[in-house]
N, C-alpha and C positions, 0 to 999 in steps of 0.2 A: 399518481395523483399529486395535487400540489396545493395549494392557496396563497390567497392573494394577503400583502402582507402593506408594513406601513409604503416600501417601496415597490410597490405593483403587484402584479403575480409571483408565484413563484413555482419551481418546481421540485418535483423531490427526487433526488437524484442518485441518493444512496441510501436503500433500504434497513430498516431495524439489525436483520442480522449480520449484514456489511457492517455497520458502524461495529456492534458489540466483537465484529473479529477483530476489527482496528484498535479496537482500545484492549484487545488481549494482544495485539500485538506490541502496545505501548507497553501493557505493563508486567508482557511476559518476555517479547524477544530485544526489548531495548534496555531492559538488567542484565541478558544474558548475556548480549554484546558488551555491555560496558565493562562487567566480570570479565569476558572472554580476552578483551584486550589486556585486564588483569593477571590474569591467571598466567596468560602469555608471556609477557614484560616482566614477573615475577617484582616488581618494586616495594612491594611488602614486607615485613615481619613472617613470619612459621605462622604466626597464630591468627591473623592477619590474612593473610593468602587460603586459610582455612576458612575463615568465614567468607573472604569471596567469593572461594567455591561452593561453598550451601546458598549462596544468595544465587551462584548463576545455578546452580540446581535445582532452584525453586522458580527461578527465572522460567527456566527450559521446561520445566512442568506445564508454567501456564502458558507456554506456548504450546505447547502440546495439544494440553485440553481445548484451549481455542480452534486449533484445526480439526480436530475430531469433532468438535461441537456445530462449525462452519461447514465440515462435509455432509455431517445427518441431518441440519436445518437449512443449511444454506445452499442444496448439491445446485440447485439452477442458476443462482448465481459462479458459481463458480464453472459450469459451463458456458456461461459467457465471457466469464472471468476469461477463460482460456481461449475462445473464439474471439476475443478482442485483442488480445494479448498478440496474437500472431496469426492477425489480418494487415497485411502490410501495403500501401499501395506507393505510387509516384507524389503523395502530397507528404508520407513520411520522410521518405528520402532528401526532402526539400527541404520539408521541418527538421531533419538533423545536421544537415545544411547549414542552417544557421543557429542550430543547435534551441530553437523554437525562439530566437530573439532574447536568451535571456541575457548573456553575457553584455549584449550591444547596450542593453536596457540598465544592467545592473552596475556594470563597469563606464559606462562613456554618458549613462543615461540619454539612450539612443533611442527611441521606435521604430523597429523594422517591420514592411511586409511579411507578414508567415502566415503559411500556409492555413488554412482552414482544416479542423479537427472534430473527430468524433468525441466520442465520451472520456476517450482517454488519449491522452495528446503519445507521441511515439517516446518521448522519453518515459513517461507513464508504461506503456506497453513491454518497452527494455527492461525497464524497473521490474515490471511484475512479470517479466520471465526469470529476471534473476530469482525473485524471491519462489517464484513456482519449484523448482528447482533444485536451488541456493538450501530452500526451507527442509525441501525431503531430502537433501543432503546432510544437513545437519541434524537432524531429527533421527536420524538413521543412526549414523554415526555418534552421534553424540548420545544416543542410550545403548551401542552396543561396547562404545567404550564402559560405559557406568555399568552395565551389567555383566560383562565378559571378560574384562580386562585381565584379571586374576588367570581366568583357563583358555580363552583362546589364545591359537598361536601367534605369536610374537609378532610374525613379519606380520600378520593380517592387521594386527592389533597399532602396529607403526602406521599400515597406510590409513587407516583409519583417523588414523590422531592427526598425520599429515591431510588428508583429505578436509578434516573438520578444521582445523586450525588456517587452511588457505582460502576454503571457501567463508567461512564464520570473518577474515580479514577483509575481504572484496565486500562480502553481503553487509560486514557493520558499516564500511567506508560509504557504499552505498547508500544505506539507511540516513544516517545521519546527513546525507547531502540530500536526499528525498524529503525529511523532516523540515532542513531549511529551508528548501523551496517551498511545501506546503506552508509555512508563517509565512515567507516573503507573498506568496497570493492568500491571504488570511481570509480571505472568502469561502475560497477551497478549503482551507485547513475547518472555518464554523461551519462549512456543507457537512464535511467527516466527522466531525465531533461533535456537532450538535445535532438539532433533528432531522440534517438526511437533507433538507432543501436548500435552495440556489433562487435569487431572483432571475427571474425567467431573462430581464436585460442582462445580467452577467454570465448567464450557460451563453447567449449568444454571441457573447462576447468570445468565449473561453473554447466553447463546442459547437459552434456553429452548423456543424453537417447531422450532429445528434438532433440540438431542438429543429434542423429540416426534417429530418428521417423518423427518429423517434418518441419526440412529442407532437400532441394533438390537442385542439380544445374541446373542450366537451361540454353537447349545447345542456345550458338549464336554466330550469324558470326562476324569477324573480325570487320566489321565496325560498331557494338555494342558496346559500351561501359563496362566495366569491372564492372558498378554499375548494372549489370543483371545476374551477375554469378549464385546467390543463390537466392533462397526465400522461404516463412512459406508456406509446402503442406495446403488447403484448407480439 
């Protein structure tokens, strides 16, 4: 569903529990990254490097709890999550092509033809395989180190730290380049972080093959309000 706002319609494009995981991901795995590179790099004091490891430990926590909270509430989102994720066709291929014009756009201040996108443009899709992934990798690893370390055997306990420390390096480079592009389209970023909607002229702009495919208007009477125009086909 959507409504119509001072700029037109709109729609809602990201549901309650989509947001509330995004913002446990802000405020559980972007501590743990920022520690992680910490703890890594050692540039600290003893006592200093102690406390970045309680912060990313409380980081990783609330990462944690976000994805157990987004599986029990959120499982159907996240079955699209993943049927989106790696639906690939000849318009992705094109879009990484030009890498979706942003370079052209940011660098030369260029606008290039790209290709038309669903909900989730293919860097989007790359993105959110890494962190599918990326996530249960570190999540894994990173409490069997905190729980095991002391008694499991050593060589196991090495790949693990190695395993966490190379993907935890790719998956934060990532993040943090994900973050910038979401402020550079700050649209997207107030869709995710505020309540969930998109004026319907900017999904079209952004996701063109979505508002074809999966929004609809929805007819109603006059004494309806204008926030029931559109909404996401089921």
């Amino acid at each position: 569903m959507s409504h119509h706002g001072k700029q037109g319609p709109r729609v809602l494009k990201h549901p309650l529990v989509s947001r509330l995981f995004h913002w446990g991901l802000i405020l559980g795995f972007l501590p743990a990254a920022i520690t992680g590179f910490l703890i890594w790099l050692k540039p600290l004091s003893d006592d200093l490097q102690n406390m970045v490891m309680q912060i990313h430990i409380i980081g990783a926590s609330i990462f944690t709890i976000a994805c157990i909270f987004y599986i029990l509430f959120g499982l159907d989102r996240i079955v699209a999550f993943i049927r989106r994720i790696f639906s690939f066709d000849e318009r992705d291929i094109a879009w990484m092509k030009v890498c979706g014009g942003y370079p052209q756009k940011m660098l030369f201040g260029k606008t290039i033809p790209v290709p038309p996108m669903g909900k989730m443009n293919s860097g989007q899709k790359q993105m959110g395989i890494m962190m599918l992934f990326g996530g249960i990798l570190l999540i894994v690893t990173g409490w069997a180190l905190y729980a095991f370390l002391p008694v499991a055997p050593k060589v196991v306990m090495y790949w693990f730290d190695m395993v966490h420390l190379v993907v935890g390096i790719v998956l934060g480079v990532s993040v943090f380049a994900h973050i910038f592009l979401g402020i550079y389209n700050w649209g997207e970023f107030l869709c995710m972080f505020g309540d969930g909607t998109q004026t319907l002229d900017e999904a079209k702009h952004h996701n063109p093959v979505w508002v074809e495919n999966e929004i609809m208007p929805v007819k109603t009477k006059e004494s309806v309000t204008a926030a029931d125009q559109y909404q996401v086909r089921r």
